[in-house]
C-alpha positions in Angstrom: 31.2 -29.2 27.0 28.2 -31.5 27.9 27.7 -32.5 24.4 25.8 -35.7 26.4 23.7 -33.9 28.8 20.1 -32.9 27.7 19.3 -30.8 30.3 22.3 -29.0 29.5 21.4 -29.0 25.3 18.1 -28.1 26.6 19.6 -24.3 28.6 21.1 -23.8 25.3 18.5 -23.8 22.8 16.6 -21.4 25.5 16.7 -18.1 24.3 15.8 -15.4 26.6 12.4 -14.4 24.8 11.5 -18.3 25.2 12.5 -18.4 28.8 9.9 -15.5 29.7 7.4 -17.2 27.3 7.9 -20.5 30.1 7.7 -18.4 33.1 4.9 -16.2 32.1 1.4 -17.0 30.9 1.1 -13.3 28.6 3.0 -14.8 25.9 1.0 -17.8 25.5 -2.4 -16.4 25.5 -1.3 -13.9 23.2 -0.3 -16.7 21.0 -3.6 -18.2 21.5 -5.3 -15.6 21.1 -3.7 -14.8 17.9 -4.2 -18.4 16.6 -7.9 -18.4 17.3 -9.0 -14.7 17.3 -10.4 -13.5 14.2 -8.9 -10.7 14.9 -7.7 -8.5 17.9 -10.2 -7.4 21.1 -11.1 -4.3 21.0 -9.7 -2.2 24.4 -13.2 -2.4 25.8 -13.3 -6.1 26.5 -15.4 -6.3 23.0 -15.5 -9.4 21.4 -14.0 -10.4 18.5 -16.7 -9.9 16.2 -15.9 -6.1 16.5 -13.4 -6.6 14.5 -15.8 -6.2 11.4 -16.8 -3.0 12.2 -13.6 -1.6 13.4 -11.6 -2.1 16.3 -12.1 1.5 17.9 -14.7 2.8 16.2 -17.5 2.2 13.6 -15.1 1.5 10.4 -16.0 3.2 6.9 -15.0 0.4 5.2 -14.5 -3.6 5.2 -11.1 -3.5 3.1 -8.9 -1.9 1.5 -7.2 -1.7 -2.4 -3.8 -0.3 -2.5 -2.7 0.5 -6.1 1.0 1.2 -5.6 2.8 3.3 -8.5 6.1 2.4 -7.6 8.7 4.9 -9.1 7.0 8.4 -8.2 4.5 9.4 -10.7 4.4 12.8 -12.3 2.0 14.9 -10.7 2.9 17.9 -13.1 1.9 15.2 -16.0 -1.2 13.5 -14.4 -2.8 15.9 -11.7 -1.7 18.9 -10.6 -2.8 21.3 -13.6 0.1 24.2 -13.2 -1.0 26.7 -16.1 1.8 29.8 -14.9 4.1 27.0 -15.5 3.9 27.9 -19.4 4.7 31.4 -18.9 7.8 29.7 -17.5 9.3 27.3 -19.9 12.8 27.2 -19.8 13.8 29.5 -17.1 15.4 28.5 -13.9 13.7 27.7 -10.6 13.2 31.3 -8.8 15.8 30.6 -5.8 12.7 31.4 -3.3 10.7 28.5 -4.7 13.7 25.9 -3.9 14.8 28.0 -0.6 18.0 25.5 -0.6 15.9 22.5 -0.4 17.5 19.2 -0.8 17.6 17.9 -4.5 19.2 14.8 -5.5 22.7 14.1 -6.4 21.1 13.7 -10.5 20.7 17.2 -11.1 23.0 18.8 -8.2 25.8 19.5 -10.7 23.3 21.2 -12.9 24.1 24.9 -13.7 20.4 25.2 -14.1 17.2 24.0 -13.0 15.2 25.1 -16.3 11.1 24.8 -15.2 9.5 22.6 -17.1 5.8 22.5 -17.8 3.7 19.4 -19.1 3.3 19.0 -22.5 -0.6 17.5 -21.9 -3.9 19.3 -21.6 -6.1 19.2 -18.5 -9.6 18.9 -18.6 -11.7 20.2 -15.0 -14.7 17.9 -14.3 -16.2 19.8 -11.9 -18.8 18.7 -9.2 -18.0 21.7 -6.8 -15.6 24.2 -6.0 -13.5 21.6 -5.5 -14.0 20.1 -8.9 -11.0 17.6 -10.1 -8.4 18.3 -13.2 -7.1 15.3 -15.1 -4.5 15.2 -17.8 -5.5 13.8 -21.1 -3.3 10.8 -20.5 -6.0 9.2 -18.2 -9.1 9.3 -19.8 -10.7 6.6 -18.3 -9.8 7.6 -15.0 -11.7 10.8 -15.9 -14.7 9.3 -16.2 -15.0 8.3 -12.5 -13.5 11.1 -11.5 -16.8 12.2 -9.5 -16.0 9.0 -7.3 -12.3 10.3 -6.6 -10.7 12.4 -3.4 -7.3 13.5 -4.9 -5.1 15.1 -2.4 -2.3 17.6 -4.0 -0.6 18.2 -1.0 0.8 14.6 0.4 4.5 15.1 1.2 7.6 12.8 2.7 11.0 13.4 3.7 12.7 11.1 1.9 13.9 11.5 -1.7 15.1 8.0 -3.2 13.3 5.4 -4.3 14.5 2.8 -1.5 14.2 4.9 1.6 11.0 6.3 0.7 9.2 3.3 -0.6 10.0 1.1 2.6 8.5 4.8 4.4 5.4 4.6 2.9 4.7 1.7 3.2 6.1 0.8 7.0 6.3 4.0 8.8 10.0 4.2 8.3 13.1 4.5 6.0 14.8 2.2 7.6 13.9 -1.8 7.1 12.4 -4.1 9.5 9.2 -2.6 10.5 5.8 -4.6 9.8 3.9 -3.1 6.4 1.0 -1.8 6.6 -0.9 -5.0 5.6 0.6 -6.6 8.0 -0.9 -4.1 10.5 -4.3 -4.3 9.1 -3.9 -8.1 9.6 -2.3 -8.0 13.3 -5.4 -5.5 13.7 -8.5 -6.7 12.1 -7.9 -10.8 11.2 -9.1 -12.1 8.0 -13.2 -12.2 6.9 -11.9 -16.0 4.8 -10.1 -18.9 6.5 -9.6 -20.2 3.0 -7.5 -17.1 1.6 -5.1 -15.0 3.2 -6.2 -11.8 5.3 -3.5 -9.7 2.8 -2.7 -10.3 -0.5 -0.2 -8.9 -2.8 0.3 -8.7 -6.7 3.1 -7.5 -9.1 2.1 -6.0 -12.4 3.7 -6.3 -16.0 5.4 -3.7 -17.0 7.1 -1.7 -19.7 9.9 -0.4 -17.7 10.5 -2.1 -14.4 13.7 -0.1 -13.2 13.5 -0.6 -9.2 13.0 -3.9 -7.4 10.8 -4.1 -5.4 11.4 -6.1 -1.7 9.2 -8.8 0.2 9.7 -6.9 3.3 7.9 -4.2 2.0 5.1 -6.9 2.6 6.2 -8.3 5.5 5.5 -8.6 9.1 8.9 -6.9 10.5 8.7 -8.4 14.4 4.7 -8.9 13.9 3.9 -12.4 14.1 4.8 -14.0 10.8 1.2 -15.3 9.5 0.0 -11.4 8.9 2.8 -11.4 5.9 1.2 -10.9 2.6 0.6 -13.8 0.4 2.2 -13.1 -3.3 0.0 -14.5 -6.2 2.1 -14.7 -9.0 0.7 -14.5 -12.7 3.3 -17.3 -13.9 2.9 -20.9 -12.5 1.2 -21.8 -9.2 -0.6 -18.5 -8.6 1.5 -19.1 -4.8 4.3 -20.9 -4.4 4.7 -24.5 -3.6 0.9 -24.4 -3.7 0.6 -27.6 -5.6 1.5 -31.0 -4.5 4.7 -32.7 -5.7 4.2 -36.0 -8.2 2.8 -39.0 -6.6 1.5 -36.6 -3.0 -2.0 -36.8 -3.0 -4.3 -34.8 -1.1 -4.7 -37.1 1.5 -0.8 -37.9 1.7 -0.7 -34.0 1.9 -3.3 -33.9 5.1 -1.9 -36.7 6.9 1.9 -35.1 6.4 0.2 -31.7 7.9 -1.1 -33.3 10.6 2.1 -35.1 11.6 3.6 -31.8 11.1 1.4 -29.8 13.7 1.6 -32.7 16.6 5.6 -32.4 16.1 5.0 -28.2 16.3 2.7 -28.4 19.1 5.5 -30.4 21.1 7.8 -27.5 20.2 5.5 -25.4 21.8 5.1 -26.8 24.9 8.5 -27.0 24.9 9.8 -23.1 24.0 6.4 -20.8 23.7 7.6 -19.5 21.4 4.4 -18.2 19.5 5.9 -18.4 15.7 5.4 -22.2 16.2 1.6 -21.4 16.5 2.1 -18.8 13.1 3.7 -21.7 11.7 1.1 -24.2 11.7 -1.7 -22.0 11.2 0.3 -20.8 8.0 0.1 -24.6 7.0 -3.4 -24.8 7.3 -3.7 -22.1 5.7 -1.7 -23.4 2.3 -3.9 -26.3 2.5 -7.0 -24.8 2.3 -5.4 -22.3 -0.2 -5.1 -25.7 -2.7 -8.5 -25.8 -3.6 -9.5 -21.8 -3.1 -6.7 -20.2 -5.0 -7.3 -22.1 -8.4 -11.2 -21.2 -8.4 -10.0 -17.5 -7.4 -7.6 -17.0 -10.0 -10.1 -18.7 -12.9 -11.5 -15.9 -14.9 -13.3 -17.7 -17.3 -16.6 -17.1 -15.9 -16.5 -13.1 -16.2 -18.5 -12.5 -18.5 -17.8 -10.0 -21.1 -19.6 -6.7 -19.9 -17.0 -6.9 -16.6 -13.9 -7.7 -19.1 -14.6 -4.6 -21.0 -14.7 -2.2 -18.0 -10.9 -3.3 -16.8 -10.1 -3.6 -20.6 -8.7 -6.6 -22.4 -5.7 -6.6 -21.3 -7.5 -8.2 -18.3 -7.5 -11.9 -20.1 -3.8 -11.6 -19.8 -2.2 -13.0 -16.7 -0.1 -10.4 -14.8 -1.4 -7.2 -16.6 -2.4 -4.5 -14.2 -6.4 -4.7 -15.6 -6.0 -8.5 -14.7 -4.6 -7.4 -11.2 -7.5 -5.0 -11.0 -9.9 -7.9 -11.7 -8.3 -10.1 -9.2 -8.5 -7.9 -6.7 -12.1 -7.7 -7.5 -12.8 -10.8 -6.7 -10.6 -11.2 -3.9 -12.4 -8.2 -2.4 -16.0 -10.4 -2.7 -14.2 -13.5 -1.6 -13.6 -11.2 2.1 -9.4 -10.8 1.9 -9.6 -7.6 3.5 -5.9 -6.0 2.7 -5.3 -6.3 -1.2 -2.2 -4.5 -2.7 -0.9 -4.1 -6.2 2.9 -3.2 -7.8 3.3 -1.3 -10.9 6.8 -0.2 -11.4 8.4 2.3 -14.1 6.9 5.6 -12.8 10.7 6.4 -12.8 10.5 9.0 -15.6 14.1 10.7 -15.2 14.8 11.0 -19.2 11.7 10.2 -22.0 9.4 11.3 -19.1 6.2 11.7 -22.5 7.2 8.3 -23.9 7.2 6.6 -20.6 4.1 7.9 -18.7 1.9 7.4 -21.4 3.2 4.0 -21.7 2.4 3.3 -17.7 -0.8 5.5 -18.0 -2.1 2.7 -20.8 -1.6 0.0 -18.6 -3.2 1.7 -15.6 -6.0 3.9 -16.7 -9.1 1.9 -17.8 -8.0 -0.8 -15.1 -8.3 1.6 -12.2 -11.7 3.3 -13.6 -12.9 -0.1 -14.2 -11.8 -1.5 -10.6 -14.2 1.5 -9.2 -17.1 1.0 -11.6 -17.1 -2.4 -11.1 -16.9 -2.2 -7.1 -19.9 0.3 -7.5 -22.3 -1.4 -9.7 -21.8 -4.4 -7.5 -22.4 -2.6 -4.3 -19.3 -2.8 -2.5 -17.6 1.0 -3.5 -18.9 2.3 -0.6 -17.4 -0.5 1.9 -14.2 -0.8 -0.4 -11.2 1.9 0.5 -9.3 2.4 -3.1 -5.4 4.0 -2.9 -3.5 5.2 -6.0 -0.3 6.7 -5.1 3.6 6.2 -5.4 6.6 7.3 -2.9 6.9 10.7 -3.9 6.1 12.9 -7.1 8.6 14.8 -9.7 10.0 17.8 -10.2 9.0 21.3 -11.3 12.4 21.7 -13.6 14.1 19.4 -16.2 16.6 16.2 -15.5 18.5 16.7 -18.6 18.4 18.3 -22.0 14.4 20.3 -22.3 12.4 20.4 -25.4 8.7 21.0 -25.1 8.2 17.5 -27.0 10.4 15.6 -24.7 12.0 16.0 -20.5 12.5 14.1 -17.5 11.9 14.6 -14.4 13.7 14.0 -10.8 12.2 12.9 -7.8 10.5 15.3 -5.6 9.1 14.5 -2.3 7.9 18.1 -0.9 4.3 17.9 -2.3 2.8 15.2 -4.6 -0.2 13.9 -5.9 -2.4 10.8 -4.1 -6.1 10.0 -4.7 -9.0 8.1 -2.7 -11.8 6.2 -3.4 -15.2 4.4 -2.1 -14.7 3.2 1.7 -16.0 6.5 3.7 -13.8 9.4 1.6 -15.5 12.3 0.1 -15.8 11.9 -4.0 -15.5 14.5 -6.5 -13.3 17.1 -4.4 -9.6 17.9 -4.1 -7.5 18.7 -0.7 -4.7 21.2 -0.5 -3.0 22.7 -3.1 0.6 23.7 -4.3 2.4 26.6 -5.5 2.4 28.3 -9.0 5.4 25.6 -10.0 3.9 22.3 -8.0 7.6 22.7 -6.5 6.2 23.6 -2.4 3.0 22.9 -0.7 0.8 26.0 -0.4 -1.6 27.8 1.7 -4.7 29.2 0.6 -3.5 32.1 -0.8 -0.9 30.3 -2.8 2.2 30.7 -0.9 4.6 28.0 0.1 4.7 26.4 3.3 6.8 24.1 5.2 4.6 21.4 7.0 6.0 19.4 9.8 4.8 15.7 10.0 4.4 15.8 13.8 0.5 15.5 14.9 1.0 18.6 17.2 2.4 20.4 14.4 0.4 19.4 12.0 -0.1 22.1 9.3 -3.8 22.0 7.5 -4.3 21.4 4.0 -1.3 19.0 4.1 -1.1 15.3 4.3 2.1 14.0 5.2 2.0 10.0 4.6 1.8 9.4 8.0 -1.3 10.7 7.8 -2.3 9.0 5.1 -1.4 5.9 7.0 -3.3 6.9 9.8 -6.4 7.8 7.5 -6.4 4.2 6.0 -6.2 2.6 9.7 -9.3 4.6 10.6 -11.6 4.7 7.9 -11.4 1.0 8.8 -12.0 1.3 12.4 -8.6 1.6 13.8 -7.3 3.9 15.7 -3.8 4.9 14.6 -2.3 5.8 18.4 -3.4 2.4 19.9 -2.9 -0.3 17.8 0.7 -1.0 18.8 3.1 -3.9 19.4 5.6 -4.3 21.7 9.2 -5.4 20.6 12.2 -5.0 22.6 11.0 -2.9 25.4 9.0 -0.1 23.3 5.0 0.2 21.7 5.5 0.4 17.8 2.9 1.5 15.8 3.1 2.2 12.0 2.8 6.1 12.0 5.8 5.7 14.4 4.9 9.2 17.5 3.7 11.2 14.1 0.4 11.1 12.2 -3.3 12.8 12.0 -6.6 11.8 10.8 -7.6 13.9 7.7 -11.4 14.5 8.8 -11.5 16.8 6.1 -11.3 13.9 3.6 -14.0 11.8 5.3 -17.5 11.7 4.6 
């Protein structure tokens, strides 16, 4: 032991990673760069200014709202208008519709899978032969439903919550990849050195069954400033934001200064660029003092906007207040806005329960567009409404055309688009008589494959999605990658297509 010896305490704080960063000057202009950049260089040698119109390409839109229905939504209830289904009621699933497909171990000891059609009445709003149907439980939503691009046929392998959660929203079931926020930040930088480039909210709800994890907002092996920033409706709106008792500001900015000249020595020292990520993240935070109070005070929206998101939008945490927020974070430049709502977990009281979760959503979501468009910025803004996976075509449980729940079911769901370069007022694929299969155009099922050289028309496996979000805002899915132990990551993993169709 040289417990005295500095050079020897020195070699064993050296980690591998930092030894490279020493010997190699990649690392540290990378870290530079990162610190710096407003955003990443475009392949061509453009400069970083680019980055507002995409990275790759011309982008269709500046930012993007994620509205995240965490729990798997009923598309039988909500979208996908199944009118055979009635014929139905009460008989088993036809053994060719399942065709052995995986169901979960909640209804495997079933004897029967009685089909189960939705107790609600769909209107069509037509604009063309496309034209959208909406269930009576979102009538708001229904309103701007010449604005929407609902896909029928999104699909995912996995079928709990956890798994396909995390494979939404990182490119894989299993934990530790970077989300895609934190992507879009790696990729594009933020438009506001006074907020974060990705925010996140949580929304009150009636029946919050699943947790929901901060690496689902994370950076993964990213760089750790692109994490998403979690206002909170309770409190500071971000933690630690306010100074403790007797810090003033100035105490504050000669304590962050101190701070970085220590960091920057530990840089010089290691490389390591998550020193850098750490002292931009402090800068951040301070600047964040005095532009996250003015952010979060709704005082001066006046009226006419409260009553589009609803009233529920005075109340702190709501999902119309989220809506609003997000709103104003969107004119305020944060590019990557996401928002929670939990309890679409509807395996028992599936009636009760959705039109619970459809009152908190509905006039929030048709407000968020109608507000976006009469201010100009719907058709620069990229709007996502979509959970993990859908439910099923037969009944969890005891049926009774009054009441039924529903299991999870990941082979086709429902997922809708708005504003930022998507085509409004049409629908994309479709599913079979029972919403159990995706479908062709004459109506039978078929089996996509998420692979891009496989990829099956009319369907839209998440990857693609994924890969749709990342270029409607000027990224190219294939080459924005990071390298981590040896390989090029890239959130749609080797998989993923552009749906073309989908864009105007």
């Amino acid at each position: 032991m040289h417990t005295n010896d500095p050079f020897r305490e020195y070699e064993l704080n050296m980690t591998r990673r930092q030894l490279l960063g020493r010997t190699t000057l990649g690392l540290g202009t990378a870290a530079m760069a990162n610190l710096f950049g407003s955003g990443l260089l475009a392949d061509d040698g453009a400069s970083s200014n680019a980055s507002y119109e995409g990275m790759h390409h011309p982008a269709k839109a500046k930012r993007v709202i994620y509205l995240f229905m965490s729990g798997g939504p009923s598309h039988h209830d909500l979208w996908d208008y199944k009118p055979k289904m009635q014929e139905m009621f009460g008989k088993d699933l036809p053994e060719h519709i399942r065709d052995g497909q995986r169901i979960t171990g909640m209804t495997a000891k079933q004897k029967t899978l009685p089909i189960c059609p939705s107790k609600y009445k769909f209107t069509q709003y037509e604009n063309n032969d496309r034209g959208v149907y909406i269930s009576e439980l979102l009538p708001h939503t229904a309103t701007v439903a010449k604005d929407l691009c609902v896909v029928h046929s999104t699909f995912t392998e996995a079928i709990n919550h956890d798994p396909a959660v995390t494979y939404i929203q990182t490119g894989s079931q299993v934990p530790g990849r970077p989300s895609l926020g934190a992507w879009l930040s790696y990729g594009l930088g933020s438009m506001n050195e006074n907020l974060p480039g990705y925010v996140v909210m949580h929304a009150k709800t009636s029946f919050a069954e699943q947790s929901l994890f901060s690496r689902l907002w994370g950076t993964g092996f990213l760089p750790s400033d692109h994490q998403g920033v979690l206002l909170r409706s309770q409190g500071d709106p971000v933690l630690y934001l306010s100074n403790p008792a007797g810090v003033s500001r100035k105490d504050r900015r000669d304590q962050l200064d101190a701070l970085a000249a220590l960091n920057q020595e530990q840089y010089k020292r290691f490389a390591d660029p998550e020193v850098l990520a750490r002292i931009k993240q402090h800068e951040l935070a301070y600047r964040m003092q005095a532009s996250v109070p003015e952010l979060m005070d709704i005082s001066q929206e006046d009226d006419e906007t409260i009553n589009l998101y609803g009233e529920n939008a005075r109340e702190p945490g709501t999902f119309a207040a989220c809506c609003l927020n997000a709103r104003r974070l969107a004119e305020r430049g944060v590019r990557n806005i996401q928002i929670f709502h939990r309890g679409w977990d509807a395996h028992g009281r599936l009636p009760k329960e959705h039109e619970s979760q459809c009152k908190d959503v509905d006039q929030a979501c048709a407000g968020l567009i109608k507000d976006l468009k009469r201010l100009g910025m719907l058709d620069e803004t990229l709007i996502v409404w979509g959970g993990e996976f859908g439910r099923t075509a037969y009944c969890q449980g005891a049926l009774t055309k009054e009441n039924y729940g529903r299991d999870h079911h990941p082979r086709c769901f429902t997922t809708w688009m708005a504003g930022g370069g998507v085509k409004p007022g049409i629908t994309y694929g479709q599913s079979d008589d029972y919403g159990y299969n995706i479908a062709d155009a004459d109506g039978n099922p078929i089996k996509p494959k998420p692979t891009k050289e496989h990829w099956t028309p009319g369907t839209m496996h998440i990857h693609d999605l994924n890969a749709t979000i990342l270029h409607l805002l000027g990224i190219d899915h294939t080459r924005l990658t990071y390298r981590y132990q040896g390989r090029d990551f890239r959130l749609t993993d080797i998989h993923g297509h552009v749906m073309h169709d989908l864009i105007a």
